[in-house]
C-alpha positions as CSV (number, residue, x, y, z in Angstrom):
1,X,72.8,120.2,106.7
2,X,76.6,119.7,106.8
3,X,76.5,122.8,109.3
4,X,76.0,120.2,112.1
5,X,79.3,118.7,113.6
6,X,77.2,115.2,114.0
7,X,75.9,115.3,110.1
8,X,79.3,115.7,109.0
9,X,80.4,112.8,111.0
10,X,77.6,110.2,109.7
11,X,78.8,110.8,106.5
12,X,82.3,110.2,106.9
13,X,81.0,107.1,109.1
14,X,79.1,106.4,106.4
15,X,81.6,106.6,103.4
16,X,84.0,104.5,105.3
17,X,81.2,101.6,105.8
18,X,80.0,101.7,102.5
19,X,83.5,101.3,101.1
20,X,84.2,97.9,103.2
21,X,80.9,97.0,103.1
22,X,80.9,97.2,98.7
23,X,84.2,95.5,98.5
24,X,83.9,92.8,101.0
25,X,80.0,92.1,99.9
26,X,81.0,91.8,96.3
27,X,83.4,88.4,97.5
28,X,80.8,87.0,100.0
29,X,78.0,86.9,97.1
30,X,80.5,85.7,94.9
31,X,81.7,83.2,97.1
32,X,77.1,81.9,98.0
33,X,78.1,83.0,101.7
34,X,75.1,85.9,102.0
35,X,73.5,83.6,104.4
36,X,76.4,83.1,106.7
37,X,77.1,86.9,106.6
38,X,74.2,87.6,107.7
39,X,74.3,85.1,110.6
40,X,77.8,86.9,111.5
41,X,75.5,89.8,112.4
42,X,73.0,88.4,114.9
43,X,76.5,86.5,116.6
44,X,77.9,89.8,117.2
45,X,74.6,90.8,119.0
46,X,75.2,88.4,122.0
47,X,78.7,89.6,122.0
48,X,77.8,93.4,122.3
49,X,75.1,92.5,124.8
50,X,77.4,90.3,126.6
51,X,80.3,92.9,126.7
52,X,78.0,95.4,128.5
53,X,77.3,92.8,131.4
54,X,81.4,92.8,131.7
55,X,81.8,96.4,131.5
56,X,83.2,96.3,127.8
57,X,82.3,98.8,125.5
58,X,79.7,97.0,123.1
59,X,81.6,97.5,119.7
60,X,84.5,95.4,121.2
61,X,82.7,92.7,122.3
62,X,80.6,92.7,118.9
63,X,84.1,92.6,117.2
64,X,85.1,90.1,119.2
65,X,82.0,87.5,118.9
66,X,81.8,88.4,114.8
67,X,85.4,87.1,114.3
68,X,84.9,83.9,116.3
69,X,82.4,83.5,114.5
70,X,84.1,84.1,111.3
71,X,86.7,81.6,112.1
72,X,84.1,79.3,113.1
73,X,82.4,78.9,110.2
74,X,85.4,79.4,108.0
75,X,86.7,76.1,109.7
76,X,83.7,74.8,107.6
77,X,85.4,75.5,104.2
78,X,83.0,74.1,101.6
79,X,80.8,72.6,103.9
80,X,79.3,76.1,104.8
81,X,77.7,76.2,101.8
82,X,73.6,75.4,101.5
83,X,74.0,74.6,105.5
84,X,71.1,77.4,105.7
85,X,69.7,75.6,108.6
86,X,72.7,74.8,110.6
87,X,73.8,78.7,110.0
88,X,69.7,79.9,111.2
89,X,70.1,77.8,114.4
90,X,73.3,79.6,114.9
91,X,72.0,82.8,114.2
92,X,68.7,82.2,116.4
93,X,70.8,81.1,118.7
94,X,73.0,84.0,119.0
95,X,70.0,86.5,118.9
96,X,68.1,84.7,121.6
97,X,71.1,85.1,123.8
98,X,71.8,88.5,123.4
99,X,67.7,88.7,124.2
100,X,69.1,87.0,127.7
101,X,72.0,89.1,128.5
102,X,70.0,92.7,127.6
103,X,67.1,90.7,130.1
104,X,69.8,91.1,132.6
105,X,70.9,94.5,132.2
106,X,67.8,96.2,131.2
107,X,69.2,99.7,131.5
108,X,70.8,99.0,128.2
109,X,67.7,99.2,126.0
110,X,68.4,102.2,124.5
111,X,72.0,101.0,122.8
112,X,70.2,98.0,122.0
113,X,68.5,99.5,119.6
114,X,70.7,100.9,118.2
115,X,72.6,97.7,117.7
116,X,69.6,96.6,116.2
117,X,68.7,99.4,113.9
118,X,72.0,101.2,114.0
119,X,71.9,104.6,114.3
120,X,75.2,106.4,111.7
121,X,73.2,109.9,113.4
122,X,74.8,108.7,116.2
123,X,78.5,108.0,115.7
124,X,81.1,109.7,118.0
125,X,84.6,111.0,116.7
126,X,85.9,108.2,119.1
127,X,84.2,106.0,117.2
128,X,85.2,107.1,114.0
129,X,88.3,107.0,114.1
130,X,88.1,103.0,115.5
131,X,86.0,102.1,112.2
132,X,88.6,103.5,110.1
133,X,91.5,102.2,111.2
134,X,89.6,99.0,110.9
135,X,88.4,100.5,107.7
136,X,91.7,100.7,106.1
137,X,93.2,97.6,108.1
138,X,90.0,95.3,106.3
139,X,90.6,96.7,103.0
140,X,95.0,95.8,103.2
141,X,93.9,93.1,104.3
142,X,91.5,92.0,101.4
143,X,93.9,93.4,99.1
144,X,96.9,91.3,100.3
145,X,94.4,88.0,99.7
146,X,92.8,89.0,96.8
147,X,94.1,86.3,94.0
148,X,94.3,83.4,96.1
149,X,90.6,84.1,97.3
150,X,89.7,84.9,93.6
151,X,91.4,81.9,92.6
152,X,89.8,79.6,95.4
153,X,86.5,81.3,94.6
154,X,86.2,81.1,90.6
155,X,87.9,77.2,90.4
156,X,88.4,75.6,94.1
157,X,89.2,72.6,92.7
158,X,92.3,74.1,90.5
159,X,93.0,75.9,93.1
160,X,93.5,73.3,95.5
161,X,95.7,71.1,93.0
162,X,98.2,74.0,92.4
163,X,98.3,74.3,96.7
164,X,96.1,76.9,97.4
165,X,94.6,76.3,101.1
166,X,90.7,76.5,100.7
167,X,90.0,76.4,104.3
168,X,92.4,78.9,105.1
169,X,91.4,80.8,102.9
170,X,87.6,80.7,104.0
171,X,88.9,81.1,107.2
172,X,90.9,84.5,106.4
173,X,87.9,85.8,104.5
174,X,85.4,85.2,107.2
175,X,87.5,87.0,109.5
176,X,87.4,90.0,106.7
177,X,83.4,89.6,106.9
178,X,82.8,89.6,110.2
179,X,85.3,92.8,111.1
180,X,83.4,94.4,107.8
181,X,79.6,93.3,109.5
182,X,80.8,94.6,113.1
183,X,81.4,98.1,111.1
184,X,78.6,98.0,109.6
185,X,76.3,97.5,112.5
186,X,77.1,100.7,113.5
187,X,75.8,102.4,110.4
188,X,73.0,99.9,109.2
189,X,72.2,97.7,112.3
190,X,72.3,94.1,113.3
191,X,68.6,93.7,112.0
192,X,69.6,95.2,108.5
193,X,72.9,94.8,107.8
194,X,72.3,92.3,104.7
195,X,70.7,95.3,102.5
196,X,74.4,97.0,102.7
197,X,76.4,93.8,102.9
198,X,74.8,91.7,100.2
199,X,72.2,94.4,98.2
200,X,75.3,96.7,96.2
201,X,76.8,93.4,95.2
202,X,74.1,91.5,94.2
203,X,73.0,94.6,92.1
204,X,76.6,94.8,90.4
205,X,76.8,91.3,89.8
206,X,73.7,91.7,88.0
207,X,75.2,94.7,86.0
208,X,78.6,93.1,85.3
209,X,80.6,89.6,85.1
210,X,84.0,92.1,85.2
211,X,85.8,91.5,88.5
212,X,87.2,94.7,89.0
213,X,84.3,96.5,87.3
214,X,82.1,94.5,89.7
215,X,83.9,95.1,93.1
216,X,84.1,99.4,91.7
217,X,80.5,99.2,91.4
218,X,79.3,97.5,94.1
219,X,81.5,100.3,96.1
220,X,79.1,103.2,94.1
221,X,76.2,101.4,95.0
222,X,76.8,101.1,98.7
223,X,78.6,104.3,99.1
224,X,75.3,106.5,96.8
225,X,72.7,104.7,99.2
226,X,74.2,105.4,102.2
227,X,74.7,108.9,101.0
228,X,71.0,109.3,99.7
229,X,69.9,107.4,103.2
230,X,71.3,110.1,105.4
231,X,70.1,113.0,103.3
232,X,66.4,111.8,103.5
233,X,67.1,110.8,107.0
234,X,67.5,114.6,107.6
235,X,64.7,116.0,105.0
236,X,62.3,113.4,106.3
237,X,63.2,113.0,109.8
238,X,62.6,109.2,109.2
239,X,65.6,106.6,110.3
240,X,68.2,106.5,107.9
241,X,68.7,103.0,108.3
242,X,65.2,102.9,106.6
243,X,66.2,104.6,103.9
244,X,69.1,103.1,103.3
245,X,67.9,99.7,103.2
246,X,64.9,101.0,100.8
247,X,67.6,102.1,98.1
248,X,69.3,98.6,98.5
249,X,66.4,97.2,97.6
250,X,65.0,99.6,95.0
251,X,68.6,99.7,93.2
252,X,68.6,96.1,93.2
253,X,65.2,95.4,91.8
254,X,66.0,98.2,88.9
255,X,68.4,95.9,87.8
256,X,65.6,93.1,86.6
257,X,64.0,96.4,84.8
258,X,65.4,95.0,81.0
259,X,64.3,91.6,81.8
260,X,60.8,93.4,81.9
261,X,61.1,94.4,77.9
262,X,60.4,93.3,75.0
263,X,62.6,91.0,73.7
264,X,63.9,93.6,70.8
265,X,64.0,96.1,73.0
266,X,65.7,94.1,75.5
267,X,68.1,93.2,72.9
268,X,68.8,96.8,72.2
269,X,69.2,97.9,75.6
């Protein structure tokens, strides 16, 4: 398998997505922003869409739309949260017009879907090396804002009394998401990019209240499915993005299994 040039690169796409995409998710469940996340996806559609009408290569202009976006609703500080219908109109919204602008340049179908999808098969060395110098720029980043976004996110209140800047800091951390969802798309798709964003975190939260136990595990989990995805992408010949979205799910459902026992047993596990 790791005979073919493009194999070698979907995994090395891959492990760099999975990475951002574990670290980043663990703060955006923490934080009750799944939703919004999510949302960040679709608004990158209408930007790649978009970009193509101007002659922009599509990852820029999906960049570009996701951080807007990001500062947009990071503008929204507290507010954000439980707006799920304000966030769905956005993200309808934003799908519909991407709809419009691939309407106008139909001979763009065929990237479309793998917007949509995503397609990590698929990734160039071009575009490798773009999504790690994000890569490694997203995780400095996160790094250099870690305790004041811990800090905001475990007591905003507190936080806020000793000077800490909660819209700022939503703001900054969107900005993170959405350059970690824009990633992303190209491994996962736009349609599918909450089972890698939001699926390894939710399972680690599940597994662990320990911060930095948490964010290492949510990293496994993302970085293991993605890895399993492409290798029963190439036994099965089915879309990895399937696959890897299947594992989410299945790794995050295994972690209700003690729930399932007997209370001594439960107890004991």
């Amino acid at each position: 398998m790791l005979e073919y040039d493009f194999m070698q690169t979907a995994f090395e796409a891959g492990t760099v997505v999975a990475i951002v995409a574990g670290a980043v998710g663990y703060f955006l469940v923490l934080r009750n922003l799944a939703f919004a996340g999510h949302a960040l996806s679709h608004v990158g559609f209408a930007g790649a869409t978009g970009a193509v009408l101007l002659g922009v290569a599509p990852f820029w202009g999906l960049l570009a739309f996701t951080v807007a976006g990001g500062v947009g609703m990071g503008l929204l500080g507290d507010q954000l949260r439980g707006r799920d219908v304000a966030v769905g109109i956005i993200l309808s919204m934003s799908l519909g017009l991407g709809v419009l602008f691939l309407h106008l340049y139909t001979t763009y179908a065929t990237q479309a879907s793998s917007l949509l999808f995503g397609n990590v098969l698929g990734v160039s060395p071009e575009n490798l090396r773009d999504m790690l110098v994000l890569g490694v720029l997203t995780l400095a980043f996160l790094t250099a804002m870690a305790r004041p976004l811990i800090f905001a996110t475990l007591d905003p209140e507190l936080a806020e009394a000793k000077g800490v800047s909660l819209r700022l800091i939503a703001v900054l951390f969107l900005i993170v998401v959405a350059v970690a969802v824009a990633e992303a798309v190209q491994v996962i798709g736009i349609l599918l990019v909450f089972a890698l964003m939001v699926g390894p975190a939710a399972a680690a939260l599940r597994c662990t209240t320990r911060l930095k136990s948490g964010i290492a595990l949510s990293v496994i989990f993302a970085v293991a499915e993605t890895w399993a995805g492409i290798v029963l992408a190439y036994v099965t010949d089915w879309p990895p993005s399937f696959w890897i979205t299947l594992l989410s799910s299945v790794v995050y459902g295994l972690t209700f299994a003690p729930l399932l026992l007997p209370r001594g047993a439960r107890g004991e596990a």
